[in-house]
C-alpha positions as CSV (number, residue, x, y, z in Angstrom):
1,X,0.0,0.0,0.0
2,X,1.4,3.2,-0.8
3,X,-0.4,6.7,0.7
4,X,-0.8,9.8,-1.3
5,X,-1.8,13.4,-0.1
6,X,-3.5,16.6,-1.5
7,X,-2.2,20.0,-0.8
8,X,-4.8,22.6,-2.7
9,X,-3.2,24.8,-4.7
10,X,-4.8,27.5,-2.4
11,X,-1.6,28.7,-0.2
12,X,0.8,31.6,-1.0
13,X,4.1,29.8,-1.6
14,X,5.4,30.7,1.7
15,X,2.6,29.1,3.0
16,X,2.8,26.5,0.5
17,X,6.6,25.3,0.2
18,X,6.9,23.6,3.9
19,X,3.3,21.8,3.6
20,X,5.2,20.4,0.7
21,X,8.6,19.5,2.0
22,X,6.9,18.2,5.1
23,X,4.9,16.1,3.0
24,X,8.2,14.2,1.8
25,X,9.8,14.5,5.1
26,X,6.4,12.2,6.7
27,X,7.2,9.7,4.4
28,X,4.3,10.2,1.8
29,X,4.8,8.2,-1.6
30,X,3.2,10.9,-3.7
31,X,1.8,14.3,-3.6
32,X,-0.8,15.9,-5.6
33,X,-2.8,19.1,-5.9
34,X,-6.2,19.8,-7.6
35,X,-5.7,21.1,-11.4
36,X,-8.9,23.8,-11.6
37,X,-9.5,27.1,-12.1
38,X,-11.5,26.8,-9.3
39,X,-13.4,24.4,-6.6
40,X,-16.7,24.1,-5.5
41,X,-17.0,25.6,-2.3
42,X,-13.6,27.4,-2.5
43,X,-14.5,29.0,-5.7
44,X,-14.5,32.9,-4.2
45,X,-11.1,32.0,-2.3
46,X,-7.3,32.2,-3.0
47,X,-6.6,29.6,-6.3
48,X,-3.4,29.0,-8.0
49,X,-2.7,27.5,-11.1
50,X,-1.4,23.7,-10.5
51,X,1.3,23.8,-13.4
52,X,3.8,26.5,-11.8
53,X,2.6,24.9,-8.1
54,X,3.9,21.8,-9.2
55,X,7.1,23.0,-10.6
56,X,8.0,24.8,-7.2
57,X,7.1,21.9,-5.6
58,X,9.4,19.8,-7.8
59,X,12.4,22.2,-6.5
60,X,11.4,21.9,-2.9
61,X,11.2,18.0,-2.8
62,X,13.8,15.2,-3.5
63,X,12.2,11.6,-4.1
64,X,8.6,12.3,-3.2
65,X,5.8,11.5,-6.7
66,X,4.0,14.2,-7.8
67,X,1.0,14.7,-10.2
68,X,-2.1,16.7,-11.3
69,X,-5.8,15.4,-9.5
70,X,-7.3,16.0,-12.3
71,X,-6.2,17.4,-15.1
72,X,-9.2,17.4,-17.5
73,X,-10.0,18.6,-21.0
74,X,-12.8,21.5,-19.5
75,X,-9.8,24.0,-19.6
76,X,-6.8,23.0,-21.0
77,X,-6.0,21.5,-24.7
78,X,-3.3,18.2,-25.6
79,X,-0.7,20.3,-27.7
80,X,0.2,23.1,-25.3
81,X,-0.2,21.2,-22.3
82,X,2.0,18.3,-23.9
83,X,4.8,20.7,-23.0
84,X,3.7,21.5,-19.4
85,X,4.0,17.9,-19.0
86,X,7.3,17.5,-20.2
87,X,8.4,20.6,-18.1
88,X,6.8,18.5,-15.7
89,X,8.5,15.6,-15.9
90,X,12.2,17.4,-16.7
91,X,11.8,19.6,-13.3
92,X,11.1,17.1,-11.5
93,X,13.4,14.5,-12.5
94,X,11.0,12.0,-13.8
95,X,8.7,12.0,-10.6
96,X,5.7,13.5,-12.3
97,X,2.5,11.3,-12.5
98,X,-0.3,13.2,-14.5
99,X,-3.9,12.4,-13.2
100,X,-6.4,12.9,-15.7
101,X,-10.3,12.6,-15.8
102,X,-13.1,13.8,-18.0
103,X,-14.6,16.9,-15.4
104,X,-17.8,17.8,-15.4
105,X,-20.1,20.1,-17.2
106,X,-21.6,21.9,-13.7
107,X,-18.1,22.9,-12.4
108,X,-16.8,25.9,-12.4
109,X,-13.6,25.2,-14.7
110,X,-16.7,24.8,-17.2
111,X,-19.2,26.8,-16.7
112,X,-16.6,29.9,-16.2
113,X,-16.6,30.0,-20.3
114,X,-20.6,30.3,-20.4
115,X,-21.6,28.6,-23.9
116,X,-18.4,28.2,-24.9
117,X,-18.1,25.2,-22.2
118,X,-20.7,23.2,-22.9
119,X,-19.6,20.3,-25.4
120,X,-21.9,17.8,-27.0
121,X,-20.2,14.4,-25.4
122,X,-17.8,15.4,-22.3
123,X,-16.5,11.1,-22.6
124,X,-15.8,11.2,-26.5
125,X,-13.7,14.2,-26.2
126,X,-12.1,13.1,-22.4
127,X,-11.4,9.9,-24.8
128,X,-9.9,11.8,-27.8
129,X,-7.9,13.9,-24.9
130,X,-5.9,11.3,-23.4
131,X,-5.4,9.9,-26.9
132,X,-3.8,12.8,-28.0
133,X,-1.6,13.4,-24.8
134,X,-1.0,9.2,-25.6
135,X,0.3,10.0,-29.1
136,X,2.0,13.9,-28.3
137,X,4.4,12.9,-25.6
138,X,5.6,9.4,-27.3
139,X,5.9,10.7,-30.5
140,X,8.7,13.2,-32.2
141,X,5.8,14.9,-34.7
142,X,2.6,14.6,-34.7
143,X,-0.3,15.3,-36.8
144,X,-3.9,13.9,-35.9
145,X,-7.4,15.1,-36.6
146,X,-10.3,14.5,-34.1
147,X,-13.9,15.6,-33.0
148,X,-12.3,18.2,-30.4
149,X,-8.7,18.4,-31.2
150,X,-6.1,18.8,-34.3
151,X,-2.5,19.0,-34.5
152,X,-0.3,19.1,-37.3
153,X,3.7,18.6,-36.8
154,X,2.8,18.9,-33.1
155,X,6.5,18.8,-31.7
156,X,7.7,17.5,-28.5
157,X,11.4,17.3,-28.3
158,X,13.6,17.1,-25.7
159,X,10.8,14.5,-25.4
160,X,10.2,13.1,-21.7
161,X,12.4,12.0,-18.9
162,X,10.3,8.9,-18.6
163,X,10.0,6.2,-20.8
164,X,8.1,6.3,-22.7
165,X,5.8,9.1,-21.1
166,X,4.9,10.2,-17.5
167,X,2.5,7.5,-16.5
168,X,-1.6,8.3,-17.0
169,X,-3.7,7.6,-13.9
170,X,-7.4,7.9,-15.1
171,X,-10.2,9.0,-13.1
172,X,-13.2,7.2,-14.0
173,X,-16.1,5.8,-12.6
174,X,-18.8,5.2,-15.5
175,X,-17.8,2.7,-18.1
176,X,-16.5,5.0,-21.0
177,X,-13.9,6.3,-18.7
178,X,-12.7,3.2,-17.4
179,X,-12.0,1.8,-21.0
180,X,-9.9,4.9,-21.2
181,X,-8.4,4.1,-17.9
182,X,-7.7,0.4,-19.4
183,X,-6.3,1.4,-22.5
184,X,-4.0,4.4,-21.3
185,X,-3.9,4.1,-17.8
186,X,-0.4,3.7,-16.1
187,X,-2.8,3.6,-12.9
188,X,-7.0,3.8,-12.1
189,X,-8.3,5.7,-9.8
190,X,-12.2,6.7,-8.4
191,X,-13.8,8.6,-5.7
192,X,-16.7,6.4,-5.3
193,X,-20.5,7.1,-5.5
194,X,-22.1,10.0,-3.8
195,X,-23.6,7.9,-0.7
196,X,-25.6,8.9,2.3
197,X,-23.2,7.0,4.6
198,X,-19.7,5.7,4.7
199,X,-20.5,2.1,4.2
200,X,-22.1,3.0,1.2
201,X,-19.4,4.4,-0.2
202,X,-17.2,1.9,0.8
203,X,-19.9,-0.5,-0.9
204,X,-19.6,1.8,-4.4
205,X,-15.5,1.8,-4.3
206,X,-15.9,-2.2,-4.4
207,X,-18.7,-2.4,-7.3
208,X,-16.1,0.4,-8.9
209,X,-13.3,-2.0,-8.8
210,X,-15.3,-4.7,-10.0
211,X,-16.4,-2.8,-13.2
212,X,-12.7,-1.7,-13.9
213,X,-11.5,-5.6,-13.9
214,X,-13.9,-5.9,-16.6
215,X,-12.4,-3.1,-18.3
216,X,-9.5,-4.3,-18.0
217,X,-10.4,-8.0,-19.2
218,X,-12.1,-6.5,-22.4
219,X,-8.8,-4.5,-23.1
220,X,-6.8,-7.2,-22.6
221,X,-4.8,-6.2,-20.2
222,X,-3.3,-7.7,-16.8
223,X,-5.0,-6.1,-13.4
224,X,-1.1,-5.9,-11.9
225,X,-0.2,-3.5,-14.9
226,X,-2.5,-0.8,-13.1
227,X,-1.9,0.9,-9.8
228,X,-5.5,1.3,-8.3
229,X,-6.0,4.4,-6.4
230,X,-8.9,5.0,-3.8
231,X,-9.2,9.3,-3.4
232,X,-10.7,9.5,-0.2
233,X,-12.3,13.3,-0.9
234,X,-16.1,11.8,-1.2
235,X,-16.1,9.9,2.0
236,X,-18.5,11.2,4.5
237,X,-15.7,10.8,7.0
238,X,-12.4,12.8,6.8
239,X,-10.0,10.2,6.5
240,X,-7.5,11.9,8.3
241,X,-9.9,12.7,11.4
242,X,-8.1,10.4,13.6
243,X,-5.0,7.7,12.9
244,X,-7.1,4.9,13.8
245,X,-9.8,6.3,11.2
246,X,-6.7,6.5,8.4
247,X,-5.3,3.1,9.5
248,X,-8.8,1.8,8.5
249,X,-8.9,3.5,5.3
250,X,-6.0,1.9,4.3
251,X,-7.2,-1.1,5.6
252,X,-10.1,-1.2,3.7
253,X,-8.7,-0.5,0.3
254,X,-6.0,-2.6,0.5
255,X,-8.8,-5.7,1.2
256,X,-10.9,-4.4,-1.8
257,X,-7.6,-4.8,-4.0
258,X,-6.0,-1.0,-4.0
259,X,-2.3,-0.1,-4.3
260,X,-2.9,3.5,-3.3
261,X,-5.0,5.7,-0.9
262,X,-5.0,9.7,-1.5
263,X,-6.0,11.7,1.2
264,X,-6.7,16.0,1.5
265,X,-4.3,17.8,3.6
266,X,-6.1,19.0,6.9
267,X,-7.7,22.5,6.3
268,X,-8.0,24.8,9.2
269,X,-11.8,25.1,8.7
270,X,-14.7,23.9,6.1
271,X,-14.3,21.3,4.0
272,X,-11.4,19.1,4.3
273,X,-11.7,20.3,7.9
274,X,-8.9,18.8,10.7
275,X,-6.1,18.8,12.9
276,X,-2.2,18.8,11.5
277,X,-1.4,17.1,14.8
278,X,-3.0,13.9,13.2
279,X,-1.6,14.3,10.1
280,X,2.6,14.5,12.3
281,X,1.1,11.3,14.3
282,X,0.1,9.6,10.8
283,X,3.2,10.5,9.7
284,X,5.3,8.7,12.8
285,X,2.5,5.4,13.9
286,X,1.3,4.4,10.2
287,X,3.8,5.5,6.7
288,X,6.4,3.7,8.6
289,X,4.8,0.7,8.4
290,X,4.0,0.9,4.9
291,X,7.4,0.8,4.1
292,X,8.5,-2.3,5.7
Protein backbone atom coordinates (compact mmCIF):
# COMPACT_ATOMS: atom_id res chain seq x y z
CA UNK A 1 0.00 0.00 0.00
CA UNK A 2 1.37 3.19 -0.79
CA UNK A 3 -0.40 6.73 0.71
CA UNK A 4 -0.81 9.76 -1.28
CA UNK A 5 -1.76 13.38 -0.13
CA UNK A 6 -3.45 16.58 -1.49
CA UNK A 7 -2.18 20.03 -0.81
CA UNK A 8 -4.77 22.60 -2.68
CA UNK A 9 -3.23 24.84 -4.66
CA UNK A 10 -4.79 27.52 -2.38
CA UNK A 11 -1.64 28.74 -0.24
CA UNK A 12 0.75 31.56 -1.02
CA UNK A 13 4.13 29.77 -1.57
CA UNK A 14 5.44 30.73 1.67
CA UNK A 15 2.61 29.08 3.03
CA UNK A 16 2.82 26.47 0.51
CA UNK A 17 6.58 25.27 0.20
CA UNK A 18 6.90 23.65 3.87
CA UNK A 19 3.35 21.80 3.61
CA UNK A 20 5.18 20.43 0.65
CA UNK A 21 8.63 19.51 2.01
CA UNK A 22 6.92 18.22 5.06
CA UNK A 23 4.87 16.10 2.97
CA UNK A 24 8.18 14.17 1.77
CA UNK A 25 9.78 14.46 5.09
CA UNK A 26 6.38 12.24 6.68
CA UNK A 27 7.19 9.66 4.44
CA UNK A 28 4.27 10.23 1.76
CA UNK A 29 4.82 8.24 -1.56
CA UNK A 30 3.15 10.87 -3.68
CA UNK A 31 1.76 14.31 -3.56
CA UNK A 32 -0.80 15.93 -5.61
CA UNK A 33 -2.81 19.09 -5.92
CA UNK A 34 -6.18 19.82 -7.58
CA UNK A 35 -5.69 21.08 -11.37
CA UNK A 36 -8.90 23.79 -11.59
CA UNK A 37 -9.49 27.12 -12.09
CA UNK A 38 -11.45 26.78 -9.34
CA UNK A 39 -13.37 24.43 -6.58
CA UNK A 40 -16.68 24.14 -5.47
CA UNK A 41 -17.00 25.59 -2.34
CA UNK A 42 -13.63 27.45 -2.50
CA UNK A 43 -14.49 29.03 -5.71
CA UNK A 44 -14.52 32.91 -4.23
CA UNK A 45 -11.08 32.03 -2.31
CA UNK A 46 -7.29 32.25 -3.01
CA UNK A 47 -6.59 29.61 -6.35
CA UNK A 48 -3.39 29.00 -7.97
CA UNK A 49 -2.71 27.49 -11.07
CA UNK A 50 -1.37 23.73 -10.51
CA UNK A 51 1.27 23.76 -13.37
CA UNK A 52 3.84 26.46 -11.80
CA UNK A 53 2.64 24.90 -8.15
CA UNK A 54 3.88 21.75 -9.24
CA UNK A 55 7.11 23.03 -10.63
CA UNK A 56 8.02 24.77 -7.18
CA UNK A 57 7.11 21.93 -5.60
CA UNK A 58 9.45 19.85 -7.79
CA UNK A 59 12.43 22.25 -6.52
CA UNK A 60 11.39 21.88 -2.91
CA UNK A 61 11.25 18.04 -2.81
CA UNK A 62 13.83 15.24 -3.49
CA UNK A 63 12.19 11.61 -4.06
CA UNK A 64 8.55 12.28 -3.20
CA UNK A 65 5.84 11.51 -6.73
CA UNK A 66 3.98 14.23 -7.77
CA UNK A 67 1.00 14.68 -10.19
CA UNK A 68 -2.10 16.67 -11.28
CA UNK A 69 -5.81 15.37 -9.48
CA UNK A 70 -7.31 16.01 -12.29
CA UNK A 71 -6.17 17.45 -15.13
CA UNK A 72 -9.25 17.36 -17.53
CA UNK A 73 -9.96 18.64 -20.97
CA UNK A 74 -12.77 21.52 -19.53
CA UNK A 75 -9.80 24.00 -19.59
CA UNK A 76 -6.82 23.02 -21.03
CA UNK A 77 -6.02 21.50 -24.72
CA UNK A 78 -3.33 18.22 -25.62
CA UNK A 79 -0.66 20.32 -27.73
CA UNK A 80 0.16 23.12 -25.32
CA UNK A 81 -0.18 21.24 -22.26
CA UNK A 82 1.99 18.27 -23.89
CA UNK A 83 4.81 20.65 -22.97
CA UNK A 84 3.67 21.54 -19.44
CA UNK A 85 4.03 17.93 -19.05
CA UNK A 86 7.34 17.52 -20.23
CA UNK A 87 8.37 20.58 -18.09
CA UNK A 88 6.77 18.50 -15.70
CA UNK A 89 8.46 15.60 -15.90
CA UNK A 90 12.19 17.42 -16.71
CA UNK A 91 11.82 19.62 -13.34
CA UNK A 92 11.08 17.13 -11.47
CA UNK A 93 13.44 14.45 -12.52
CA UNK A 94 11.03 12.03 -13.77
CA UNK A 95 8.67 11.97 -10.60
CA UNK A 96 5.65 13.51 -12.29
CA UNK A 97 2.53 11.34 -12.54
CA UNK A 98 -0.32 13.16 -14.49
CA UNK A 99 -3.90 12.41 -13.17
CA UNK A 100 -6.43 12.90 -15.73
CA UNK A 101 -10.34 12.61 -15.81
CA UNK A 102 -13.07 13.78 -18.00
CA UNK A 103 -14.56 16.92 -15.44
CA UNK A 104 -17.77 17.84 -15.37
CA UNK A 105 -20.09 20.14 -17.25
CA UNK A 106 -21.60 21.93 -13.74
CA UNK A 107 -18.06 22.90 -12.43
CA UNK A 108 -16.77 25.94 -12.37
CA UNK A 109 -13.56 25.19 -14.69
CA UNK A 110 -16.72 24.79 -17.19
CA UNK A 111 -19.15 26.82 -16.67
CA UNK A 112 -16.62 29.85 -16.20
CA UNK A 113 -16.59 30.00 -20.26
CA UNK A 114 -20.56 30.31 -20.42
CA UNK A 115 -21.62 28.58 -23.95
CA UNK A 116 -18.37 28.24 -24.92
CA UNK A 117 -18.05 25.23 -22.18
CA UNK A 118 -20.66 23.16 -22.92
CA UNK A 119 -19.57 20.26 -25.38
CA UNK A 120 -21.87 17.83 -27.04
CA UNK A 121 -20.15 14.43 -25.38
CA UNK A 122 -17.76 15.35 -22.32
CA UNK A 123 -16.47 11.14 -22.57
CA UNK A 124 -15.76 11.20 -26.45
CA UNK A 125 -13.73 14.20 -26.22
CA UNK A 126 -12.14 13.10 -22.44
CA UNK A 127 -11.36 9.86 -24.82
CA UNK A 128 -9.93 11.77 -27.85
CA UNK A 129 -7.92 13.85 -24.89
CA UNK A 130 -5.94 11.27 -23.40
CA UNK A 131 -5.44 9.87 -26.86
CA UNK A 132 -3.78 12.85 -28.04
CA UNK A 133 -1.56 13.42 -24.79
CA UNK A 134 -1.02 9.19 -25.59
CA UNK A 135 0.30 10.01 -29.13
CA UNK A 136 2.00 13.87 -28.28
CA UNK A 137 4.36 12.90 -25.63
CA UNK A 138 5.56 9.43 -27.33
CA UNK A 139 5.92 10.72 -30.46
CA UNK A 140 8.67 13.17 -32.21
CA UNK A 141 5.82 14.86 -34.74
CA UNK A 142 2.65 14.56 -34.75
CA UNK A 143 -0.31 15.31 -36.82
CA UNK A 144 -3.92 13.88 -35.86
CA UNK A 145 -7.42 15.11 -36.64
CA UNK A 146 -10.28 14.50 -34.08
CA UNK A 147 -13.89 15.56 -33.02
CA UNK A 148 -12.32 18.23 -30.38
CA UNK A 149 -8.73 18.41 -31.22
CA UNK A 150 -6.08 18.77 -34.29
CA UNK A 151 -2.46 19.00 -34.54
CA UNK A 152 -0.28 19.11 -37.26
CA UNK A 153 3.70 18.62 -36.75
CA UNK A 154 2.79 18.92 -33.13
CA UNK A 155 6.49 18.83 -31.65
CA UNK A 156 7.72 17.52 -28.47
CA UNK A 157 11.38 17.27 -28.35
CA UNK A 158 13.62 17.12 -25.69
CA UNK A 159 10.80 14.54 -25.39
CA UNK A 160 10.19 13.14 -21.72
CA UNK A 161 12.39 12.04 -18.87
CA UNK A 162 10.31 8.90 -18.57
CA UNK A 163 10.04 6.18 -20.77
CA UNK A 164 8.14 6.33 -22.73
CA UNK A 165 5.77 9.07 -21.13
CA UNK A 166 4.86 10.20 -17.55
CA UNK A 167 2.48 7.48 -16.53
CA UNK A 168 -1.56 8.31 -16.98
CA UNK A 169 -3.68 7.65 -13.92
CA UNK A 170 -7.43 7.88 -15.12
CA UNK A 171 -10.23 9.00 -13.06
CA UNK A 172 -13.15 7.16 -14.02
CA UNK A 173 -16.07 5.84 -12.56
CA UNK A 174 -18.77 5.24 -15.50
CA UNK A 175 -17.80 2.73 -18.13
CA UNK A 176 -16.49 4.97 -21.02
CA UNK A 177 -13.89 6.32 -18.73
CA UNK A 178 -12.70 3.16 -17.45
CA UNK A 179 -12.02 1.77 -21.00
CA UNK A 180 -9.94 4.92 -21.18
CA UNK A 181 -8.40 4.10 -17.93
CA UNK A 182 -7.71 0.40 -19.39
CA UNK A 183 -6.27 1.42 -22.48
CA UNK A 184 -3.95 4.38 -21.30
CA UNK A 185 -3.90 4.15 -17.76
CA UNK A 186 -0.38 3.71 -16.08
CA UNK A 187 -2.84 3.62 -12.90
CA UNK A 188 -6.97 3.84 -12.10
CA UNK A 189 -8.34 5.75 -9.78
CA UNK A 190 -12.15 6.68 -8.42
CA UNK A 191 -13.80 8.61 -5.70
CA UNK A 192 -16.73 6.36 -5.26
CA UNK A 193 -20.50 7.10 -5.53
CA UNK A 194 -22.12 10.04 -3.81
CA UNK A 195 -23.60 7.86 -0.71
CA UNK A 196 -25.62 8.92 2.30
CA UNK A 197 -23.23 7.03 4.63
CA UNK A 198 -19.66 5.74 4.69
CA UNK A 199 -20.46 2.13 4.18
CA UNK A 200 -22.14 3.00 1.24
CA UNK A 201 -19.37 4.37 -0.17
CA UNK A 202 -17.25 1.87 0.84
CA UNK A 203 -19.91 -0.49 -0.93
CA UNK A 204 -19.65 1.84 -4.38
CA UNK A 205 -15.51 1.83 -4.26
CA UNK A 206 -15.93 -2.16 -4.38
CA UNK A 207 -18.69 -2.40 -7.32
CA UNK A 208 -16.07 0.36 -8.89
CA UNK A 209 -13.29 -2.02 -8.75
CA UNK A 210 -15.26 -4.71 -10.03
CA UNK A 211 -16.45 -2.79 -13.19
CA UNK A 212 -12.70 -1.72 -13.89
CA UNK A 213 -11.51 -5.65 -13.90
CA UNK A 214 -13.92 -5.87 -16.56
CA UNK A 215 -12.37 -3.12 -18.31
CA UNK A 216 -9.53 -4.31 -18.02
CA UNK A 217 -10.41 -7.99 -19.20
CA UNK A 218 -12.13 -6.49 -22.38
CA UNK A 219 -8.83 -4.49 -23.14
CA UNK A 220 -6.81 -7.21 -22.60
CA UNK A 221 -4.84 -6.20 -20.15
CA UNK A 222 -3.30 -7.72 -16.85
CA UNK A 223 -5.00 -6.07 -13.42
CA UNK A 224 -1.14 -5.90 -11.87
CA UNK A 225 -0.23 -3.50 -14.93
CA UNK A 226 -2.54 -0.77 -13.07
CA UNK A 227 -1.85 0.92 -9.83
CA UNK A 228 -5.47 1.32 -8.33
CA UNK A 229 -6.02 4.37 -6.36
CA UNK A 230 -8.86 5.04 -3.76
CA UNK A 231 -9.17 9.26 -3.38
CA UNK A 232 -10.68 9.54 -0.18
CA UNK A 233 -12.29 13.28 -0.91
CA UNK A 234 -16.09 11.81 -1.23
CA UNK A 235 -16.15 9.85 2.01
CA UNK A 236 -18.54 11.19 4.51
CA UNK A 237 -15.74 10.76 7.01
CA UNK A 238 -12.36 12.84 6.76
CA UNK A 239 -9.98 10.18 6.47
CA UNK A 240 -7.51 11.91 8.26
CA UNK A 241 -9.89 12.69 11.41
CA UNK A 242 -8.05 10.37 13.56
CA UNK A 243 -4.97 7.73 12.87
CA UNK A 244 -7.08 4.94 13.83
CA UNK A 245 -9.76 6.32 11.16
CA UNK A 246 -6.74 6.51 8.43
CA UNK A 247 -5.35 3.14 9.52
CA UNK A 248 -8.85 1.75 8.48
CA UNK A 249 -8.92 3.47 5.27
CA UNK A 250 -5.96 1.86 4.28
CA UNK A 251 -7.19 -1.10 5.58
CA UNK A 252 -10.15 -1.18 3.70
CA UNK A 253 -8.69 -0.48 0.28
CA UNK A 254 -6.04 -2.60 0.46
CA UNK A 255 -8.77 -5.68 1.20
CA UNK A 256 -10.89 -4.42 -1.83
CA UNK A 257 -7.62 -4.85 -3.96
CA UNK A 258 -6.03 -1.05 -4.00
CA UNK A 259 -2.25 -0.07 -4.30
CA UNK A 260 -2.87 3.52 -3.34
CA UNK A 261 -5.01 5.66 -0.87
CA UNK A 262 -5.01 9.65 -1.49
CA UNK A 263 -5.99 11.70 1.22
CA UNK A 264 -6.67 15.96 1.55
CA UNK A 265 -4.35 17.76 3.56
CA UNK A 266 -6.08 18.99 6.86
CA UNK A 267 -7.68 22.45 6.28
CA UNK A 268 -8.05 24.79 9.25
CA UNK A 269 -11.83 25.10 8.66
CA UNK A 270 -14.73 23.95 6.07
CA UNK A 271 -14.32 21.27 3.97
CA UNK A 272 -11.38 19.10 4.34
CA UNK A 273 -11.70 20.35 7.92
CA UNK A 274 -8.86 18.82 10.73
CA UNK A 275 -6.07 18.84 12.93
CA UNK A 276 -2.18 18.79 11.46
CA UNK A 277 -1.45 17.15 14.78
CA UNK A 278 -3.03 13.85 13.21
CA UNK A 279 -1.57 14.33 10.12
CA UNK A 280 2.55 14.50 12.32
CA UNK A 281 1.12 11.35 14.34
CA UNK A 282 0.08 9.61 10.82
CA UNK A 283 3.22 10.49 9.70
CA UNK A 284 5.32 8.73 12.76
CA UNK A 285 2.49 5.36 13.94
CA UNK A 286 1.34 4.39 10.23
CA UNK A 287 3.82 5.51 6.70
CA UNK A 288 6.37 3.66 8.61
CA UNK A 289 4.79 0.66 8.44
CA UNK A 290 4.02 0.90 4.91
CA UNK A 291 7.35 0.84 4.15
CA UNK A 292 8.48 -2.30 5.66
Amino acid sequence: MRAGIVILPEYRWPEAEPKWRRAEEYGFDHAWTFDHLGWRSLVDGPWFGAVPTLALAARATERIELGTLVASPNFRHPVPFTREILALDDVSGGRFTLGVGAGSSDDYDSTVFGEAGRVASRSRRFAEFVEFLDALLTTEKTTLTGEYYAAVDARNAPGPVQSPRPPFVVAANGPKAMRVAARFGQGWITTGAKTDDLESWWRSIGEAAARFDEALEETGRDRGEVRRFVQTDAAQVFALSSVEIYREFLGRADELGFTDVVAPWPRREGIFAGSEDVLEAVAAEVLPGLRT
